[in-house]
C-alpha positions in Angstrom: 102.2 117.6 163.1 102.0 114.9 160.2 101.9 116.9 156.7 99.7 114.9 153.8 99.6 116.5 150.4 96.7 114.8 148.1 97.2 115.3 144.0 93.9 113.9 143.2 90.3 113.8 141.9 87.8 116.3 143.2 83.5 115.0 142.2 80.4 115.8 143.1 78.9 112.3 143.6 75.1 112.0 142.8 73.9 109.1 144.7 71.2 107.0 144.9 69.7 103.9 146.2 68.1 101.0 144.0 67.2 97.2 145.1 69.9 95.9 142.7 72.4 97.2 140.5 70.4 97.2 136.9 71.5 95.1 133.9 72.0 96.9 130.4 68.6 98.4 128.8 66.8 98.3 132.2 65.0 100.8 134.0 64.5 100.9 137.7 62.9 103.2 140.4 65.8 104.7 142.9 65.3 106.5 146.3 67.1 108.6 148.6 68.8 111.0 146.3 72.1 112.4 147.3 74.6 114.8 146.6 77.8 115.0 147.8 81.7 116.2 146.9 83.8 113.2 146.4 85.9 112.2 144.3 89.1 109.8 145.6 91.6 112.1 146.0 89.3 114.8 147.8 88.2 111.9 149.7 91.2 110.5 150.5 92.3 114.5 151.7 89.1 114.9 153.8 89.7 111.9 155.5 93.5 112.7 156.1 92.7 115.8 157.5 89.4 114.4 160.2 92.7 112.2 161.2 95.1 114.8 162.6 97.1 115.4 159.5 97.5 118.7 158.4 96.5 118.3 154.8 97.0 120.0 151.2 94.7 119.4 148.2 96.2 120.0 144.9 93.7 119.6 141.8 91.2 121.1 139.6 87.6 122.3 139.6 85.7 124.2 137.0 84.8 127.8 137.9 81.2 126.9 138.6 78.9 126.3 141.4 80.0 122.3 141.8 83.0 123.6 141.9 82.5 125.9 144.6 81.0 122.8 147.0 83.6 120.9 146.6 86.4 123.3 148.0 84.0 124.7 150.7 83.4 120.7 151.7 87.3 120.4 152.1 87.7 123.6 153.7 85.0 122.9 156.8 86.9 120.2 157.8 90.5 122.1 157.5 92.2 121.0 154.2 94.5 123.2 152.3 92.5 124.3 149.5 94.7 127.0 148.2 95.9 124.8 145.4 92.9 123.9 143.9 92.4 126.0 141.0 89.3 126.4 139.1 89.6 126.2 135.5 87.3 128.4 133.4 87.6 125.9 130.3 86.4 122.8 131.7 83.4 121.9 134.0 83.8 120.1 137.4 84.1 116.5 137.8 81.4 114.5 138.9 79.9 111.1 139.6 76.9 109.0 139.7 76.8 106.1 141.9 74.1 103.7 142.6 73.7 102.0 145.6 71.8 98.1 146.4 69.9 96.3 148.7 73.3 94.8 149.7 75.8 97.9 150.4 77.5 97.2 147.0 77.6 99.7 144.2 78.3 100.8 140.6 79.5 104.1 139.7 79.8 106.3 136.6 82.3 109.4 136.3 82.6 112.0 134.2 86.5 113.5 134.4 86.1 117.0 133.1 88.6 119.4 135.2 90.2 116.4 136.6 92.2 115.7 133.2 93.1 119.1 133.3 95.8 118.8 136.1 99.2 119.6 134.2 103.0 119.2 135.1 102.6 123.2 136.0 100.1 122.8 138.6 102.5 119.8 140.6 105.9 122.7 140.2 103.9 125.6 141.3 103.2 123.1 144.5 106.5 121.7 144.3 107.8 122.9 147.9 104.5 122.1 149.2 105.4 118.9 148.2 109.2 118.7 149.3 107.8 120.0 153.1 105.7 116.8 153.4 105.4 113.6 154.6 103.6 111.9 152.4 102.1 112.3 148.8 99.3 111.0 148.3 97.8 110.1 144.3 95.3 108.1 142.4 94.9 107.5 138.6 91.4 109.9 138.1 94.1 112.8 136.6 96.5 112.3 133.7 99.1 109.4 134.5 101.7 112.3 133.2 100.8 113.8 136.1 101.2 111.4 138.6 104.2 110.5 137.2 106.2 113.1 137.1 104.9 114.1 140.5 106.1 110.8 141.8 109.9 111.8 140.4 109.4 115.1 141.9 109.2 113.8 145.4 110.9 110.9 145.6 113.5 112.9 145.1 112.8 115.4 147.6 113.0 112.2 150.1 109.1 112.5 150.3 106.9 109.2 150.8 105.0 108.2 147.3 101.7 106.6 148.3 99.9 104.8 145.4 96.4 104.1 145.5 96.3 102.6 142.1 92.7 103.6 140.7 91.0 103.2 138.8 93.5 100.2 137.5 95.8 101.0 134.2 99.4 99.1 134.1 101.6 101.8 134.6 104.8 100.0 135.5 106.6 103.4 135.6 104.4 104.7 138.2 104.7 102.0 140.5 108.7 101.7 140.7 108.7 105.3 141.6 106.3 104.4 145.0 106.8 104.2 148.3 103.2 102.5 149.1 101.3 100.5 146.6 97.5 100.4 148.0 95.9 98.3 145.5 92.1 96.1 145.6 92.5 92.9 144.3 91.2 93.2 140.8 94.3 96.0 140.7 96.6 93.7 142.3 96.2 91.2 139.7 96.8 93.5 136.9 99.2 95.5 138.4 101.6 92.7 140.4 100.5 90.0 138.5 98.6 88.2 141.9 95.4 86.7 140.9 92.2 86.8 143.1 92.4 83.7 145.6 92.2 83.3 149.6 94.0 85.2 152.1 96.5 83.2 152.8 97.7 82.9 148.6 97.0 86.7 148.0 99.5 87.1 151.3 102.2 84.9 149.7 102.3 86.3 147.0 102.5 89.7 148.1 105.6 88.5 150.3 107.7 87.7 147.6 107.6 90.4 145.9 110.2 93.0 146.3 108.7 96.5 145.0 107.2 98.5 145.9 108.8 98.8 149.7 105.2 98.9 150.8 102.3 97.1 149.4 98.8 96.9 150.5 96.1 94.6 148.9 92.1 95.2 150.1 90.0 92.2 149.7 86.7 93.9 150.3 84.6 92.3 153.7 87.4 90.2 154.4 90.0 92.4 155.3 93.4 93.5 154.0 97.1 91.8 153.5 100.4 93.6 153.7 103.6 93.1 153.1 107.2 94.9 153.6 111.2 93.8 153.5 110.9 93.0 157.5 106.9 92.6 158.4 103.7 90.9 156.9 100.3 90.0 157.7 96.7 89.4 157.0 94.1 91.5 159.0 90.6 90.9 158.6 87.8 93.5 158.6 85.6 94.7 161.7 82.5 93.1 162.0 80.1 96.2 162.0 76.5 96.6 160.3 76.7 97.8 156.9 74.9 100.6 156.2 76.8 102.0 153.1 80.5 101.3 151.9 80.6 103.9 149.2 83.8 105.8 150.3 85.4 103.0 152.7 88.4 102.4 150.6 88.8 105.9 150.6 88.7 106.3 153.9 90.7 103.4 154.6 93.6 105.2 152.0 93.4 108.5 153.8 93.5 107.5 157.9 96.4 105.1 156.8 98.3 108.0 155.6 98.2 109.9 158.3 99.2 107.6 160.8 102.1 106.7 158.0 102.7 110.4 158.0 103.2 110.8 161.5 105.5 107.8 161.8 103.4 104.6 162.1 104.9 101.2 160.7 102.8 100.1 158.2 101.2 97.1 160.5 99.7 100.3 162.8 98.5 102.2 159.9 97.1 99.7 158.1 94.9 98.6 161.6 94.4 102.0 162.1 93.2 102.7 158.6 91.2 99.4 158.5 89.4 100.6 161.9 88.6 103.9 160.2 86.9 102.3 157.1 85.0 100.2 159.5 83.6 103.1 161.2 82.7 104.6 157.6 80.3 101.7 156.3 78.3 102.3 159.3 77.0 105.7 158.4 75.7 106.9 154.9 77.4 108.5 151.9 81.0 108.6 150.8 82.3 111.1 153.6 81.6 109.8 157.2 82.0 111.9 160.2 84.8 109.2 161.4 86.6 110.5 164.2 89.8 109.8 165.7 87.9 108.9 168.7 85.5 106.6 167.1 88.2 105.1 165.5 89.9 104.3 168.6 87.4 103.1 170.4 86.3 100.2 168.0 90.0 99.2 168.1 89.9 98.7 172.0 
């Protein structure tokens, strides 16, 4: 079975719904109130696990009741939780996210146990890395952290995957990955490709040499990829939009564990492209998105 271990972000998102995003010094009336664990890499972990991919979380929490959710909410659905530890000097992470009229959104988040994951929490996992597939990081925890996990198991032969957010130029990080997943505000400060079409994101992307494997989102449209030997642009499902909080989550985490359980990068990236189009269709940042439902909208 394909082994995914997340070093990551665990929130609790607070959402809610307003009829536009406000501007600065305004005040407007929201509905539908949720609350929900999130939090990219717990996201990207719940996600790899509703795939097929036995997955391990490795973070932090604080030893409180927010915490408490958000291992239980990871648990249900069969991820490793036994490396999240829950720090009595630091609160939990959490979120707030508002949602529009028009399925976009604007998020807030507050770090708290998150910047608490240390060099000693990635060696006290460090064979639970080696005995993976994949390892799976984002930049919500120190970029120490990420880092030196990166070092750790690269050279333990282990895949490196990238999703590079929130964006900070790390070149460091990025020459010691496998998989670069990157949006396209990343991308341009991260590889240097500006926003344009398709077609000129796609070139770009092809001419570059590092990392192996690179991934650009570009929102509703799609996706491009590029490796040494294949390359292409793949546009999104055309699915009603209910809510695409969580979708490039969702996209990072099925990806994976198709990667993990020996994909190319062309099927994971459909794969993973289906899977995020099956998650704007429900609400919240964690769809129920099945293997199943995933197959069945790719024919």
């Amino acid at each position: 079975m394909p082994s995914v271990v997340v070093l990551g972000s665990l929130h609790l998102d607070y959402l809610v719904h307003v009829p536009y995003i406000p501007h600065k010094g305004e005040t407007l009336k929201g509905e539908n109130l949720q609350v929900q664990p999130g939090g990219k890499g717990a996201n990207q972990a719940y996600y790899a696990a509703m795939q097929g991919a036995t997955t391990h979380m490795i973070g932090r929490v604080g030893d409180d009741a927010m915490g408490e959710m958000q291992i239980n909410a990871l648990a249900q659905v069969g991820v490793n939780v036994e490396r999240i530890r829950k720090d009595a000097n630091a609160r939990s992470g959490m979120s707030v996210a508002m949602i529009d009229d028009d399925s976009d959104y604007g998020a807030v988040i507050v770090s708290a146990a998150n910047m608490q994951v240390t060099r000693a929490d990635v060696d006290e996992a460090a064979e639970l890395i080696a005995g993976s597939d994949c390892l799976v990081m984002q930049y919500e925890i120190p970029l120490d952290t990420v880092l030196y996990a990166a070092r750790l198991a690269r050279k333990r032969g282990v895949k490196v995957v990238l999703n590079a957010a929130p964006a900070y130029p790390n070149p460091e990080i990025v020459a010691e990955t496998d998989l670069l997943i990157v949006n396209e505000i990343e991308a341009e400060m991260l590889l240097g490709i500006p926003a344009g079409t398709p077609d000129d994101t796609l070139s770009r992307l092809k001419a570059l040499t590092s990392p192996a494997m690179r991934v650009v989102t570009l929102g509703s449209a799609g996706l491009v990829f590029a490796t040494s030997d294949d390359a292409g642009f793949i546009p999104s499902h055309q699915v009603k939009v209910k809510d695409a909080h969580g979708a490039g989550d969702c996209f990072v985490g099925s990806l994976v564990a198709r990667l993990a359980d020996g994909d190319t990068l062309r099927q994971a990236v459909l794969y993973g492209n289906a899977a995020a189009a099956v998650s704007v269709t429900h609400s919240g940042p964690r769809s129920l998105v099945t293997p199943e439902s995933v197959i069945k909208l790719l024919g």
